[in-house]
N, C-alpha and C positions, 0 to 999 in steps of 0.2 A: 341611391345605391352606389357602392364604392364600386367603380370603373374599371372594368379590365379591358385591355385589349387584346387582339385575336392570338397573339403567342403565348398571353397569359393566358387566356383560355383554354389552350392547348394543354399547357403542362397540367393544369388544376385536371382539365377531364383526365390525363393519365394518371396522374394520383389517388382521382376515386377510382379508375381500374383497377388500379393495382391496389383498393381496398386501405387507399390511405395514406402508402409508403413507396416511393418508387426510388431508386437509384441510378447511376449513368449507364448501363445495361439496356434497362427499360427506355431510357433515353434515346440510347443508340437503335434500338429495333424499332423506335416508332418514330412517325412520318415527320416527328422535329428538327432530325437531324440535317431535312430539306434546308433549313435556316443557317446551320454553318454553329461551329464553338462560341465565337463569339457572342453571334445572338443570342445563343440559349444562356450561357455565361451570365449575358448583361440582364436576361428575362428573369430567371432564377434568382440573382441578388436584388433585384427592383419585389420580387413577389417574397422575399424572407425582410426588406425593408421595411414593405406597408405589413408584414407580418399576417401572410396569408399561405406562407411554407415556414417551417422551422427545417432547421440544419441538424442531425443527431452526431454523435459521438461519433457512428461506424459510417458515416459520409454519406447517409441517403436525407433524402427528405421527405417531410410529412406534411401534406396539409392540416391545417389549422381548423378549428370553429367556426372563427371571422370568416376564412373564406366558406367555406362550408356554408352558412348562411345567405350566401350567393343566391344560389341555383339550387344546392343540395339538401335543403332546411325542406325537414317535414310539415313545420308549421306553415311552409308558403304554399298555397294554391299554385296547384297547374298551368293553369291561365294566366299568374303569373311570373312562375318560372320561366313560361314560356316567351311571355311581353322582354324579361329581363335577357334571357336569352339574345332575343332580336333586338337588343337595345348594343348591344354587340358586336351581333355580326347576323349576317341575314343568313337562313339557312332552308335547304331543302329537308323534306318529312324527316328521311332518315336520319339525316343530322343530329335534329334535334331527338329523336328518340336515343339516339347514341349516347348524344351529352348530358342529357336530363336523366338517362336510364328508369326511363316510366314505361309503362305498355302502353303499345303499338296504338288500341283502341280509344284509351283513355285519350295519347295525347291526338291522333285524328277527331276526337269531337270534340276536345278542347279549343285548337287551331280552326274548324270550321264554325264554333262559336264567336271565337274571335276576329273571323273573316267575316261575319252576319253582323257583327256589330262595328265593323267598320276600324277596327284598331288593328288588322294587318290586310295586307295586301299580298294576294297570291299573282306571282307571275310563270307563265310557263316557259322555259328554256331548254334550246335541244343543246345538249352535251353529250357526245360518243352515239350521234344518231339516237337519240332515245329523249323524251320531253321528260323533262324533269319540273315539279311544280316548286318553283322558291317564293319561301315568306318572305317579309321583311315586314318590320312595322311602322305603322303611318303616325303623324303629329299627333293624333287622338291616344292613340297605345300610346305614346311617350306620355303623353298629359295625364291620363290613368294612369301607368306605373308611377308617375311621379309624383302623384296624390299619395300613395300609398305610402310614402313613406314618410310624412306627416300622420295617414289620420289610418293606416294600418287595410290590413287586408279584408278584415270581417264589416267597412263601411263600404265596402262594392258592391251591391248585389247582382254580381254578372250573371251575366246571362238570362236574367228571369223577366224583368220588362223594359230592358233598354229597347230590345229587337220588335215590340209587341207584331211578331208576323211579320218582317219585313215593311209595314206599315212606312215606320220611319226613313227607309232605306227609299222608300217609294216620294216620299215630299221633299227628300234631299235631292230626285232626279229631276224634280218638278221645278225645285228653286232654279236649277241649273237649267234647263230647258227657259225659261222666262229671262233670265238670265240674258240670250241668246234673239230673244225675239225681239224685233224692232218697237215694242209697246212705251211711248215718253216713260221718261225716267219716274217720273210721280207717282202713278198706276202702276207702274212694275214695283217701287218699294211696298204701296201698300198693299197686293197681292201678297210679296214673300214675308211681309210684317205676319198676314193675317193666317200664311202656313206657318210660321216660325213660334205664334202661338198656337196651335195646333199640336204643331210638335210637343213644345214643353208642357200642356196636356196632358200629350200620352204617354210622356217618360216620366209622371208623377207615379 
């Protein structure tokens, strides 16, 4: 995936608000101008370099296809909009429903899909007195998203028997509990040997 970072993301999510096209107006009323002329300045010409904004005639900008393809491509699954997203920048529910602009429901079972099969991790945090749940994705969602862009999205079958029931979830707590026990080292590999086939078993 071509790389953005969190003020390029910024601007990209204002561009599909504004349905594609935004100007220094739209600039000025929303929450980038926290970053100063400069920054945005230098964000803007770095985002019309790698050619993910174009510049028009009457001084606004547009995002592009290329970026579009990002996050905003119909053809990519939810799940991993959503991995690409957190590949980003870690976000709470809302966030991501903001920046993705998908509904509320779809993206809540997508993200609890995603938390079941072990590719993000939910943490709670309190901000302004109130717990807030933020994703962020683990080694495993990076190693998926990044399959995908070699061997494409329709070679994933998420969701359907990575999780078989929690099953899985269940012999990775086991490894790690043995892990932990004083058992000689011999006997403890060959226990996690004989779950670890197990495992690959059940994710056939």
């Amino acid at each position: 995936m071509r790389k953005l970072g969190t003020i390029d993301l910024e601007v990209l999510t204002l561009a599909i608000k504004e349905k594609g096209t935004f100007n220094e107006n739209n600039l000025e009323n929303s929450e980038l101008k926290r970053y100063g002329v400069g920054k945005i300045l230098d964000t803007l010409a770095s985002l019309k370099d790698r050619k993910f904004i174009s510049l028009n005639s009457d001084g606004t900008f547009t995002i592009t296809e290329l970026a579009r393809e990002i996050l905003w491509n119909s053809k990519i699954p939810i799940w991993g909009k959503i991995l690409r997203l957190l590949q980003i920048k870690s976000c709470n529910q809302n966030q991501i429903i903001e920046i993705l602009g998908i509904d509320e429901n779809k993206i809540i079972n997508q993200i609890e899909e995603l938390r079941k099969n072990q590719l993000v991790l939910m943490s709670p945090q309190r901000q302004n007195d109130k717990l807030i749940k933020i994703y962020e994705i683990l080694p495993e969602g990076i190693h998926e998203i990044d399959k995908t862009e070699k061997e494409g999205f329709d070679q994933m079958n998420f969701g359907e028997t990575k999780s078989n029931g929690g099953i899985l979830e269940v012999i990775d707590d086991i490894k790690k509990e043995i892990q932990k026990t004083s058992i000689p080292d011999p006997e403890k590999n060959k226990i996690i040997s004989k779950l670890n086939n197990l495992k690959n078993k059940l994710e056939i």
